[in-house]
N, C-alpha and C positions, 0 to 999 in steps of 0.2 A: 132276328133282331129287328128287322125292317118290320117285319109284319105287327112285332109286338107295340112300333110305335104308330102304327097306322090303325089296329082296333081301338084304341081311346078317342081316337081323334085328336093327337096334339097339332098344335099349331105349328108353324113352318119353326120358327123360333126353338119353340119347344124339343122338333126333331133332330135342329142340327145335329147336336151333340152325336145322337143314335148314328146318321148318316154320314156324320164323319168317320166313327168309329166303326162302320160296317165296310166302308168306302177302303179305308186303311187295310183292315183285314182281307177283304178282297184283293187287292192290291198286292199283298203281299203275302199270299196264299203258298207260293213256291217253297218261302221258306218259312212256313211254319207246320213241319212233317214232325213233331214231336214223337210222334210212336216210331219212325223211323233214328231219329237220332238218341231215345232212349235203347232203344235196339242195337245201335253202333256204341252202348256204353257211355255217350260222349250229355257233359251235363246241361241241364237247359236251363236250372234256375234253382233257388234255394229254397226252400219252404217259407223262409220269411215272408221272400218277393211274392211268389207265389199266392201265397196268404193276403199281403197290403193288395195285391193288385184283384183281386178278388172281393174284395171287401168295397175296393174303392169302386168297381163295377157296380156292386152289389145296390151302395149308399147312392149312385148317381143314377140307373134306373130307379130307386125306389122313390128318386126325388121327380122323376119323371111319371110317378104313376105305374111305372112298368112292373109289374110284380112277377111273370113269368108268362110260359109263353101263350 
């Protein structure tokens, strides 16, 4: 994610977004074992959520330039 905003060259500005959201995920790596708790049965999310929250990544790197990696 860092690196994809680092070969455009965005501007400090322009990267927050990225480095907050990479920052976060870091942060809270412990608990996000999804293939372990899809393994316990136990539910992580709905397809809706799933879907919005993915879409709104999606529309917010592409607004950044970011198209992949």
């Amino acid at each position: 994610m860092r690196r994809s905003a680092t070969l455009p060259k965005l501007t400090p500005q322009e990267r927050k977004p990225v480095d907050t959201c990479a920052r976060y995920l870091l942060n809270n790596a412990k608990y996000l074992k999804y293939d372990d708790y899809l393994k316990a049965g136990f539910p992580i999310a709905t397809g809706v959520i799933e879907g919005a929250c993915r879409h709104l990544i999606k529309d917010k790197m592409e607004s950044l330039g970011l198209n992949g990696p």
